[in-house]
DOTOR-645037 format. One line per 8 residues: number of its first residue (from 1); their letters; for each residue x, y, z of N, C-alpha, C. Coordinates in steps of 0.2 Angstrom, whole numbers. Atoms other than C-alpha are relative to their C-alpha. Layout:
BEGIN
NUM = a = X Y Z X Y Z X Y Z  ...
//
This chain:
BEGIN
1 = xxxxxxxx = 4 -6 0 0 0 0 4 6 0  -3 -4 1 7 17 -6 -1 5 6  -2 -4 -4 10 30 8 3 7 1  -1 -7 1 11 49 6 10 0 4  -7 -3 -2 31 56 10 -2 7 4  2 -9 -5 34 72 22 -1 4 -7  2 -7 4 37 81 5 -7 -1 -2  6 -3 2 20 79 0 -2 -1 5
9 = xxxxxxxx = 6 -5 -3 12 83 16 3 6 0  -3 -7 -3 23 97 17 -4 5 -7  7 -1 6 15 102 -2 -6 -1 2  7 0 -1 0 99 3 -2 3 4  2 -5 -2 1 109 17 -1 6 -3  -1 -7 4 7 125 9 -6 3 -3  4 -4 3 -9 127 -1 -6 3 5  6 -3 -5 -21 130 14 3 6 2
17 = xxxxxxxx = -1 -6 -1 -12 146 20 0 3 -6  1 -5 8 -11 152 -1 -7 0 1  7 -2 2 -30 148 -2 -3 4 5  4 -5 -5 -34 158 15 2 6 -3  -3 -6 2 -23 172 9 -3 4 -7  4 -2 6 -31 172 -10 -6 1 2  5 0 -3 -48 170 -1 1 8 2  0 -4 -7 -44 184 10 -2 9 -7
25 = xxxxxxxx = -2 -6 2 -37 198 -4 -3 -1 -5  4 -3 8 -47 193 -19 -6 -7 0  -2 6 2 -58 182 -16 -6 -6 -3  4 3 8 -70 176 -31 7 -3 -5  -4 5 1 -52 169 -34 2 -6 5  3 7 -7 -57 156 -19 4 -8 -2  0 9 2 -55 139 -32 8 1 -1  -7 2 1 -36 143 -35 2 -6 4
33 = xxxxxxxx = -6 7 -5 -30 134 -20 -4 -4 1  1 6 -1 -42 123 -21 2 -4 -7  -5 4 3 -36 119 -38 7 -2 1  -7 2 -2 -18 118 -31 -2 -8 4  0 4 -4 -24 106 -19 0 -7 -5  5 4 5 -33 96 -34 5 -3 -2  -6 -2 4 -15 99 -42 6 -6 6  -3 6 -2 -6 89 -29 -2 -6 1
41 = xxxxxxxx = 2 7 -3 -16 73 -24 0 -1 -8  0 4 4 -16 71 -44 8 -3 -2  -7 2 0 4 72 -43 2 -7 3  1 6 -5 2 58 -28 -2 -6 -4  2 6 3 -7 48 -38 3 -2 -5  -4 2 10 3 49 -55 7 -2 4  -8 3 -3 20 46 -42 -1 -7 1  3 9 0 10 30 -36 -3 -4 -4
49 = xxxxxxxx = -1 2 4 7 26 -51 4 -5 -4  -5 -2 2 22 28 -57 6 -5 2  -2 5 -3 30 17 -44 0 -6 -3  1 7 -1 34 -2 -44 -4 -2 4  4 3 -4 21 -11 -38 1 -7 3  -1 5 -2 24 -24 -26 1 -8 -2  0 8 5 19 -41 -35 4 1 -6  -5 1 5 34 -37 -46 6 0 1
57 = xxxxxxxx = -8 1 -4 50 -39 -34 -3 -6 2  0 10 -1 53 -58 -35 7 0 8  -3 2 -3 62 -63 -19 4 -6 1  -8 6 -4 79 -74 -14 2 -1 4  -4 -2 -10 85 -76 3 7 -5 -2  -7 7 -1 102 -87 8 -1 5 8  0 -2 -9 98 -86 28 5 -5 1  -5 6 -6 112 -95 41 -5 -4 0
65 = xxxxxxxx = 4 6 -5 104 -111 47 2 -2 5  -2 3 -8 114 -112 63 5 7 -2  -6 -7 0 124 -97 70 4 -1 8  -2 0 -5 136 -95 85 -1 5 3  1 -4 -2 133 -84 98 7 6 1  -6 -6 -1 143 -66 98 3 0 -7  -4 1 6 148 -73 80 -3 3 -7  4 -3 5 142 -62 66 0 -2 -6
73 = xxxxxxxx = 2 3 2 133 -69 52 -3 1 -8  6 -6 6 128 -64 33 -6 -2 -2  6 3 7 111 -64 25 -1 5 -2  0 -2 8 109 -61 9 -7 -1 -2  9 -3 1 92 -54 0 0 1 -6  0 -3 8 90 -54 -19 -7 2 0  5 -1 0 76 -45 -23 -1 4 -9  2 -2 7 72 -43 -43 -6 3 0
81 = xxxxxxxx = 5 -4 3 63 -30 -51 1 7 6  2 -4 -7 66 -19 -34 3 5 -3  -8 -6 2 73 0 -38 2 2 4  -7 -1 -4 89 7 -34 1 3 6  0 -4 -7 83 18 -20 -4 -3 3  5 2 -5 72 7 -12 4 -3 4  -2 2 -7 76 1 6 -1 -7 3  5 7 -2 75 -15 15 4 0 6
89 = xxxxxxxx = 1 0 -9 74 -20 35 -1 -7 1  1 7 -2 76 -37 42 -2 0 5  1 2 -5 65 -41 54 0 -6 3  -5 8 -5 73 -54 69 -4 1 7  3 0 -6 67 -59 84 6 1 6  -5 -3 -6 75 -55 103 8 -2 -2  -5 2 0 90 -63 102 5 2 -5  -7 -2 6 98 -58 85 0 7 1
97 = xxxxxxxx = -1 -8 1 104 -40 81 2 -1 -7  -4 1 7 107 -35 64 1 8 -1  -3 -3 3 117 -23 55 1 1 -7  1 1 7 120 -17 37 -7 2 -2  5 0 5 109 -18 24 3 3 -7  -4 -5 7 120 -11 10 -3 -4 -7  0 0 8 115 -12 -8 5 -2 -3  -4 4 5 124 -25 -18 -3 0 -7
105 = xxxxxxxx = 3 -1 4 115 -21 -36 -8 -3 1  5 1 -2 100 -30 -35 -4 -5 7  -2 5 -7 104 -41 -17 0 7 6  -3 -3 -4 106 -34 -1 0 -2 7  -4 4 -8 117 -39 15 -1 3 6  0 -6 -9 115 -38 32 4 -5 3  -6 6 -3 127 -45 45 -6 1 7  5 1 -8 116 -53 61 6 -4 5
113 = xxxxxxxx = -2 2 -7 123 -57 78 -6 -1 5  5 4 -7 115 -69 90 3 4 7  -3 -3 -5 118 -61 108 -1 -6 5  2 5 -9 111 -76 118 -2 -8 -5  0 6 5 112 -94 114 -9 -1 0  5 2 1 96 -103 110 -5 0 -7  4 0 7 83 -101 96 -2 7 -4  3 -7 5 81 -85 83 -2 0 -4
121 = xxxxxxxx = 4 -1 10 68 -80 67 2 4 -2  -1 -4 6 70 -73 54 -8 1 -1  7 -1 -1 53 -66 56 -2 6 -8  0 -3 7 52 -53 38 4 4 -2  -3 -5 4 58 -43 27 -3 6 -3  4 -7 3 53 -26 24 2 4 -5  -5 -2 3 56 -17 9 -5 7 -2  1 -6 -1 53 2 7 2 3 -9
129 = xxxxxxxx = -1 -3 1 52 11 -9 -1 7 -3  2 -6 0 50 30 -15 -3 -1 -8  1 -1 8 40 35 -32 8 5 -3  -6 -3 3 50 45 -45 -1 8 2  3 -7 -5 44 63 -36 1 -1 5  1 2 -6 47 55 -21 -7 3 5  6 -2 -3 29 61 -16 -4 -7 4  3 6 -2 25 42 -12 5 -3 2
137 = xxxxxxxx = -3 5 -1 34 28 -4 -5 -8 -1  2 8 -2 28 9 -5 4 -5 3  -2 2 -4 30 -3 6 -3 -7 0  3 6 0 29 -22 6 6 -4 5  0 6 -8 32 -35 21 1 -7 -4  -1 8 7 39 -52 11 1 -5 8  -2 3 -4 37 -64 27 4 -6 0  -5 7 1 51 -79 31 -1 -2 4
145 = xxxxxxxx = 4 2 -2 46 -85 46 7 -6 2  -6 4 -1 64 -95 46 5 -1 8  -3 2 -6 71 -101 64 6 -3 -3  -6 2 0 89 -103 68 3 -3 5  -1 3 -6 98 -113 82 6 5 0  -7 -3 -1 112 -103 91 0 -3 5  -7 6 -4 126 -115 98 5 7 4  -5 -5 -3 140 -108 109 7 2 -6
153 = xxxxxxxx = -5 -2 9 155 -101 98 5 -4 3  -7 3 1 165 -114 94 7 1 -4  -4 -2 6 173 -105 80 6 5 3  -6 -5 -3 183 -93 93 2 -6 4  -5 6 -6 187 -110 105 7 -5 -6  -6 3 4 195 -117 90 7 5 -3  -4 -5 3 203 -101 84 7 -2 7  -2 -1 -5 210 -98 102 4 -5 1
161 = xxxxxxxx = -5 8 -1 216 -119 104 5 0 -5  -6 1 2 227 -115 88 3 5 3  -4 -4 -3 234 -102 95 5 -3 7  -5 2 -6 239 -109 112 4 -8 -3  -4 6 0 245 -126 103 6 3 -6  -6 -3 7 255 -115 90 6 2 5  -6 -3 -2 265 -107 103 2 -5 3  -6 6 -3 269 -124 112 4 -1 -5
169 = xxxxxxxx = -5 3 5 276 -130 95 5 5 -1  -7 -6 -1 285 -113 95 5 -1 5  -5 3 -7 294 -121 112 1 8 3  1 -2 -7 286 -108 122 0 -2 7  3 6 -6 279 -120 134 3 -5 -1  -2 6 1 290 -134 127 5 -5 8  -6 1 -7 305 -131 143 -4 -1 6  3 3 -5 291 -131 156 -4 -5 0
177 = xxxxxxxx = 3 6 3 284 -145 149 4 -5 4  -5 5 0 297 -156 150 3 2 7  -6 0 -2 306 -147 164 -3 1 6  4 -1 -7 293 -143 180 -4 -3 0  7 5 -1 280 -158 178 3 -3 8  0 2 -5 279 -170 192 3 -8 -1  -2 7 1 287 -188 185 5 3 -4  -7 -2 3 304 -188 181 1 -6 -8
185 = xxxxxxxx = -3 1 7 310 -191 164 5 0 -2  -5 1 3 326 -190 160 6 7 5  -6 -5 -2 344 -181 166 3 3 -6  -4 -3 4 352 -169 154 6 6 4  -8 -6 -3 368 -157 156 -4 6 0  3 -6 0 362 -141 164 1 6 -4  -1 -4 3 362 -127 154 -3 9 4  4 -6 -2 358 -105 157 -5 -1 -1
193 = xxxxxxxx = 8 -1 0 341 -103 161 -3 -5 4  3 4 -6 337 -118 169 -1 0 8  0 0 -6 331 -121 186 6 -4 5  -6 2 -3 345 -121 198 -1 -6 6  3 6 -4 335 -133 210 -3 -5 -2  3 5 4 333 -145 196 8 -5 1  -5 1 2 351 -148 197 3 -8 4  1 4 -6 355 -165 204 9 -3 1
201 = xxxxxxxx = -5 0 1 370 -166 213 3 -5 1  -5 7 1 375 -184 215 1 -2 -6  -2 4 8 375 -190 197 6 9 -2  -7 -2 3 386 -174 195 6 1 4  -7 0 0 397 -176 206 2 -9 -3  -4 5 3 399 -193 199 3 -2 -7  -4 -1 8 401 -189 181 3 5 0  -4 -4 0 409 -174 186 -1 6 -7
209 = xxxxxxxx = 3 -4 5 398 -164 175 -8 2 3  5 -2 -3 384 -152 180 -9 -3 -1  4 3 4 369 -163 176 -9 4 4  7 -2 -3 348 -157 180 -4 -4 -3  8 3 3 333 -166 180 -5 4 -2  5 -1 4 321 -167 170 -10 -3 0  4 2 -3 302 -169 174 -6 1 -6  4 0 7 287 -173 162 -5 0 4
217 = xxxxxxxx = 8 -2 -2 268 -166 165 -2 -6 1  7 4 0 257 -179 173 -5 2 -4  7 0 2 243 -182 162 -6 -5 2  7 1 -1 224 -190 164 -1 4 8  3 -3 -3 222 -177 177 -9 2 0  6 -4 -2 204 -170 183 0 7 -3  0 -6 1 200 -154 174 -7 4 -2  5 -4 3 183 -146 178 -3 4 2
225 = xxxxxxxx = 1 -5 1 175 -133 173 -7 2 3  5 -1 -1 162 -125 184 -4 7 1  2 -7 2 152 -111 179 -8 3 5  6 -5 -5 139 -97 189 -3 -1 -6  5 -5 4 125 -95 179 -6 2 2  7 -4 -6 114 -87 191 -1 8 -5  2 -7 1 108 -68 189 3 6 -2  -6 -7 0 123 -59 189 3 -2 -6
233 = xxxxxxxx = -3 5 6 131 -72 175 -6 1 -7  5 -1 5 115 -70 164 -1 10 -1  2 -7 0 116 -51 163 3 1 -6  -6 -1 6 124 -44 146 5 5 5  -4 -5 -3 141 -35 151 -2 6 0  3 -8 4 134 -19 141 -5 -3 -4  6 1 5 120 -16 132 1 1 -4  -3 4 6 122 -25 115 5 -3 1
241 = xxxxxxxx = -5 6 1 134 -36 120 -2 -7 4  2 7 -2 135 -55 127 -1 1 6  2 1 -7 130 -61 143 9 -2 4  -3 3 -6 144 -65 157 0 -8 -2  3 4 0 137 -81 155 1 -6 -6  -2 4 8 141 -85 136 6 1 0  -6 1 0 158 -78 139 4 -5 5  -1 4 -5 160 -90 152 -1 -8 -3
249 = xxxxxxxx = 0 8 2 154 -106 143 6 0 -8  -5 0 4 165 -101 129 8 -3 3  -6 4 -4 179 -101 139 2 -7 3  -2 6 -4 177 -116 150 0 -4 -9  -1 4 6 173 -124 132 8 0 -3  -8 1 3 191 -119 126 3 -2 4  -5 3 -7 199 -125 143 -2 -6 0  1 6 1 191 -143 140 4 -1 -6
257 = xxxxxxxx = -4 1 7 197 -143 123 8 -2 1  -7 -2 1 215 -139 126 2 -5 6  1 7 -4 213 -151 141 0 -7 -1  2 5 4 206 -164 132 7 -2 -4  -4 0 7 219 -163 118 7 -2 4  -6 1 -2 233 -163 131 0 -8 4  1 8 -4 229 -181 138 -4 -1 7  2 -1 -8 220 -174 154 -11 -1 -3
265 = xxxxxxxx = 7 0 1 201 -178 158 -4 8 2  1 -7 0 187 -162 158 -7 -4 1  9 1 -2 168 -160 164 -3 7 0  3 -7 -1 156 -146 164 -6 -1 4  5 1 -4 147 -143 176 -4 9 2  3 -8 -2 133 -126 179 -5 0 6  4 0 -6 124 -121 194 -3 7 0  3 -6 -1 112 -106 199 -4 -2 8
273 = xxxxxxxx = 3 0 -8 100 -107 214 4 -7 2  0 4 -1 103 -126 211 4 -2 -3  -2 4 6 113 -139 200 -4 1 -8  5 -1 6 108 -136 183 4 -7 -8  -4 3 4 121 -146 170 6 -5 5  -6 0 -2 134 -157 176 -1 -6 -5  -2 8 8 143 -171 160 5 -6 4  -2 4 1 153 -180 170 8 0 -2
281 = xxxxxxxx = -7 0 2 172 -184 167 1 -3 -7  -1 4 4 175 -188 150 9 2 -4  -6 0 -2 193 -190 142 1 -2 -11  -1 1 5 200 -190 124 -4 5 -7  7 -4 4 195 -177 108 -8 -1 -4  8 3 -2 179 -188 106 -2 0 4  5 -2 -6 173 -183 122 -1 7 -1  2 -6 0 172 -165 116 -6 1 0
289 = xxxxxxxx = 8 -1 3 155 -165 107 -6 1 7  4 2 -6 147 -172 123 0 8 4  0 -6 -5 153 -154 134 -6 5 -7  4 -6 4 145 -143 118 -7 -2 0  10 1 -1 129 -152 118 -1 1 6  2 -3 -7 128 -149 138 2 8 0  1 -9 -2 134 -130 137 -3 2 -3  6 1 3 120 -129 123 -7 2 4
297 = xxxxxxxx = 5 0 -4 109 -132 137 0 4 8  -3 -2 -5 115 -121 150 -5 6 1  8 -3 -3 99 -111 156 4 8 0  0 -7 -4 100 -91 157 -5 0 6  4 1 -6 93 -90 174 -2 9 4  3 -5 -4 84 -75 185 1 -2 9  2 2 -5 88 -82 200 8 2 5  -8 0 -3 103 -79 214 3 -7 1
305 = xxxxxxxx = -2 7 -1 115 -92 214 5 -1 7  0 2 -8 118 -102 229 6 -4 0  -8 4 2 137 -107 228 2 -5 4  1 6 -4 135 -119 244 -3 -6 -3  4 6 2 122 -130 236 6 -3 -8  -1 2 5 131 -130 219 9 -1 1  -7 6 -1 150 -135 224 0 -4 4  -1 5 -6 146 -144 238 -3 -6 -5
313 = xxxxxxxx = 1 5 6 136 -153 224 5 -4 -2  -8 0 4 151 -152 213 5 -5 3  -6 3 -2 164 -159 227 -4 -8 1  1 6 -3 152 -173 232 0 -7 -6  0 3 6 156 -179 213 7 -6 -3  -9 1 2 175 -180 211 0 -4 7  -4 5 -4 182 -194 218 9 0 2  -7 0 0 199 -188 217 1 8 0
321 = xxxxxxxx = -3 -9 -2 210 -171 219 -1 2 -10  1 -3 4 206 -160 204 0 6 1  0 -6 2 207 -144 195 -7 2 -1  7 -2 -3 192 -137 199 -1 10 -2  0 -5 1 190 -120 188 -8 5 0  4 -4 -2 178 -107 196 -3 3 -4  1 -4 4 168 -95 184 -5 4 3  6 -2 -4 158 -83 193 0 9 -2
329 = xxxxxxxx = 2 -9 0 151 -64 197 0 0 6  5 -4 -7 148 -55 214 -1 8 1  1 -7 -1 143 -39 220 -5 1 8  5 0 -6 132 -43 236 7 -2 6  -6 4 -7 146 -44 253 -4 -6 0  1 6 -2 135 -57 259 -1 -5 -2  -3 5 5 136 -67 244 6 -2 0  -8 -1 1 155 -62 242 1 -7 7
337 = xxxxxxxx = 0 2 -7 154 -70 262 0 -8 -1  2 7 1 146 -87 257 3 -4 -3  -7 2 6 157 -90 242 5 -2 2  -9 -1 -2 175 -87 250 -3 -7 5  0 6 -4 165 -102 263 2 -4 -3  2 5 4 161 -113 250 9 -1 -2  -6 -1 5 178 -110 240 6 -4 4  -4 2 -4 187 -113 256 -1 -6 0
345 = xxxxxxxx = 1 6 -2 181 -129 259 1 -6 -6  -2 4 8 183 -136 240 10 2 2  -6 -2 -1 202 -130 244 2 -6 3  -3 4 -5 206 -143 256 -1 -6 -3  -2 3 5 203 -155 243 3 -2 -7  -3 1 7 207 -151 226 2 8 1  -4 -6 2 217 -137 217 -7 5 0  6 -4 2 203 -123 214 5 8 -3
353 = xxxxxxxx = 0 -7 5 206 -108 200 -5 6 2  4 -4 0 195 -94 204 1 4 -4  2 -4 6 188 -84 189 -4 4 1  4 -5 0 180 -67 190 0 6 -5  1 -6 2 176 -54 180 3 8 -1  -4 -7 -2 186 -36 179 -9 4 -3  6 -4 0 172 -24 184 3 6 -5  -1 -6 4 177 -11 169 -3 5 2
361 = xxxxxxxx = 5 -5 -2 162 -1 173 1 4 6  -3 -3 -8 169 3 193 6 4 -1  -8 -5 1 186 7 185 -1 5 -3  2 -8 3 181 18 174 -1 5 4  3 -6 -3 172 28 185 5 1 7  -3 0 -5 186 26 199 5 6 -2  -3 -5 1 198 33 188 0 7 -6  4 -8 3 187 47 177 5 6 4
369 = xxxxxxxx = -1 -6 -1 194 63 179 -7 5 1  6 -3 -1 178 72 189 2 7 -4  4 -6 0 169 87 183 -3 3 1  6 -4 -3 157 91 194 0 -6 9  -1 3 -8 155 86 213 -4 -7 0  2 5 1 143 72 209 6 -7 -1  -5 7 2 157 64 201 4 -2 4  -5 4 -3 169 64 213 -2 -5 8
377 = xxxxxxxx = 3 5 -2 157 56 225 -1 -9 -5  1 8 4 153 41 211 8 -3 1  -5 3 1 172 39 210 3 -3 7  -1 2 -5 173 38 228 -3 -7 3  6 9 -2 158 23 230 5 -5 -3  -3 4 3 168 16 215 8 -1 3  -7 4 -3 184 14 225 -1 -3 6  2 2 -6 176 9 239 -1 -7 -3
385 = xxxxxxxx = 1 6 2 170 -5 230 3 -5 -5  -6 4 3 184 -11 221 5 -3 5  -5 3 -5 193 -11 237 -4 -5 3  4 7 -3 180 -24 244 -1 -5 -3  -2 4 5 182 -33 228 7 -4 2  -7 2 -2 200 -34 230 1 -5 7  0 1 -6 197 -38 249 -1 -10 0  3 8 3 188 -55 241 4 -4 -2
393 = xxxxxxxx = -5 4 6 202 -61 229 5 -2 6  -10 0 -6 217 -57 244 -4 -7 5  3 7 -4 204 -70 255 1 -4 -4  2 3 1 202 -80 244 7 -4 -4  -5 1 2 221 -82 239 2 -3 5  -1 1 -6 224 -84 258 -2 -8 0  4 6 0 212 -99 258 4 -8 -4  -4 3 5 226 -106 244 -6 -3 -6
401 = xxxxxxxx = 5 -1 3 215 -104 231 4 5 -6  -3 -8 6 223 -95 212 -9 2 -2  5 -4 3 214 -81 207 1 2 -5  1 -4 4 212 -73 193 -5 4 -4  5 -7 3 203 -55 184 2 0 -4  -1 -3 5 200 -54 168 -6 2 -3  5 -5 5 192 -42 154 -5 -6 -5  5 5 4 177 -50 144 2 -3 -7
409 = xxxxxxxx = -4 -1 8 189 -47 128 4 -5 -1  -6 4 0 200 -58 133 1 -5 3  4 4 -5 191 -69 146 3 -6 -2  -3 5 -1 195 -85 139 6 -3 -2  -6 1 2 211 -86 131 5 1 8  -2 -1 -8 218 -79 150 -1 -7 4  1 4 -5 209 -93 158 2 -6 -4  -1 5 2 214 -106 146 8 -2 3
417 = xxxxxxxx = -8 2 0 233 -101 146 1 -2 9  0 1 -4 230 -99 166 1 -9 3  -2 7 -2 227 -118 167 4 -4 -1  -8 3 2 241 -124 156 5 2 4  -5 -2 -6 251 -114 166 2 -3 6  2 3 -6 244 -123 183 2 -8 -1  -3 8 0 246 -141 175 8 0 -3  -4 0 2 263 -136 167 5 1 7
425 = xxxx = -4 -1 -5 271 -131 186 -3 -6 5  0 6 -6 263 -148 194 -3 0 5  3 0 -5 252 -141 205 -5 -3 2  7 4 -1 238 -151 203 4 -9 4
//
């Protein structure tokens, strides 16, 4: 259905103040402005005439049929017979965002991003265009009605996995590898750089050469993964970006992987008020699939999570000492209070990594350059409350407990190398 443009109301208005004024100064010349009016609504109709009319643009789509979340994605729009200044709008349900829409001759791109895993549509396409006076637009609705599944992003867990295996092959990590595990492996002659408390001194005073041992990573270790996905963890970090939540199952996904791959066992486990996911120990790169189908399923949740219920769960699982990596949020002390319980009491059996978030939004404002007395109260809440942050990690290190704060950007590659790091120094 064709629809008037501002220029032709704006035209159309103009002629009522002419024909009061004609009216006014002469006025047995009265019908002018009603001829002018006459004069525009038949311009309107010869513009919408003139126009393409809808049942003459053939549509083509190529929509994603599966998308990863955070992972931007093209769909493509042919639309034959359409002209060149006509417009077009995908309409998507919650979950997706989209971007674009550029004019490729008679096609037109949009780039979408899923923000939260689970189900998106492709709900229509709208496509807008102007007559040749532009007094008229048309507008037609081409509905698609097309559901997509959004998976976690695998496409950066794999990205990230050649990454940390390229720089072992580089013999980054080759020396600690070999050279601060927990099972001895061989003696070679010491060299700079080595540890000087590797050094063993009865085989060198017996060969009368400086010799050091040499020690190989344990592998089938325990490595798992357990993620917050309570209230704080389902929040997006900003508005239009992922949740805590996705950046978190990302991560623990690539810290299985890399896991996995190194000869060590991994498990996912998610909790919020309650237990919500847990896989289990599986072991070898065909145990992978198994973790991505359960992080898949890993519930955005409204609810506060109860980190007593959900490790003490967790510890009543593992049957042996394991790496036991944390992912969480807080903000509530007497949350902060219950956690550092919990955390402690998981300590006394296995290694535990704790994972939290860097509040970017506190720092900023802590360290903003005020401008006005408002502000330097907000900078003074926000230092107050980074140092009760801090207050939590220094307990919680106490406890023998590694910590670590990282940025959303850069969340899981941190936490991946963090635990090759931990299994390459033997501490598990």
């Amino acid at each position: 259905m064709p629809t008037p443009t501002p220029r032709a109301v704006v035209l159309a208005a103009l002629g009522l103040p002419a024909a009061l004024l004609v009216g006014a100064l002469a006025p047995g010349a009265w019908v002018w402005g009603l001829l002018f009016e006459v004069a525009v609504l038949a311009l309107i109709g010869a513009d919408a005439l003139l126009a393409r009319w809808p049942g003459r643009v053939a549509l083509t789509y190529a929509l994603p049929g599966g998308m990863e979340v955070g992972r931007a994605a093209p769909a493509r729009i042919e639309a034959r017979g359409l002209p060149l200044r006509a417009e077009a709008r995908l309409e998507v349900s919650d979950p997706l965002a989209v971007s674009g829409g550029a004019r490729e001759g008679e096609a037109v791109s949009f780039d979408v991003t899923p923000l939260r895993r689970g189900t998106g549509r492709f709900d229509a396409l709208w496509l807008r265009w102007p007559g040749p006076m532009g007094l008229v637009r048309w507008q037609k609705r081409a509905r698609l009605g097309q559901e997509v599944r959004i998976t976690p992003d695998i496409g950066t867990v794999r990205e990230e996995a050649l990454r940390i295996f390229s720089r072992m092959a580089l013999g980054e990590t080759v020396q600690r590898q070999r050279g601060q595990g927990s099972e001895f492996e061989a003696l070679r002659e010491y060299q700079t750089g080595m540890d000087p408390r590797a050094i063993d001194w009865k085989h060198t005073a017996r060969h009368r050469t400086l010799l050091a041992r040499e020690y190989r990573t344990e592998q089938n270790q325990n490595v798992v993964l357990a993620l917050d996905a309570g209230r704080l963890m389902s929040e997006p970090i900003a508005p239009g970006r992922l949740s805590r939540l996705d950046v978190g199952v990302t991560a623990a996904l690539l810290c299985a992987y890399v896991a996995l791959k190194r000869g060590d066992r991994a498990a996912l486990f998610a909790y919020d008020a309650q237990p919500q996911v847990s896989t289990g120990l599986v072991s070898g790169a065909r145990g992978f699939p198994a973790l991505q189908n359960a992080a898949s399923g890993i519930a955005y949740s409204s609810r506060e999570t109860n980190h007593t219920l959900g490790l003490s769960a967790l510890a009543g699982k593992l049957d042996r000492r394991s790496l036991v990596v944390v992912m969480t949020e807080f903000a509530d002390p007497t949350m902060a209070e219950l956690m550092i319980e919990t955390v402690g009491r998981l300590t006394r059996d296995h290694l535990v990594l704790f994972v939290a978030f860097r509040d970017e939004e506190l720092e900023a404002i802590a360290a903003a350059e005020p401008q006005e007395v408002e502000d330097v109260s907000r900078a003074v809440v926000a230092s107050d409350l980074l140092r009760e942050r801090e207050l939590v990690l220094t307990r919680l290190r106490r406890l023998g407990a590694e910590v670590l704060e990282a940025d959303a950007e850069t969340f899981g590659p941190a936490v991946a190398s963090r635990v090759v790091a931990i299994r390459e120094r033997g501490l598990l």
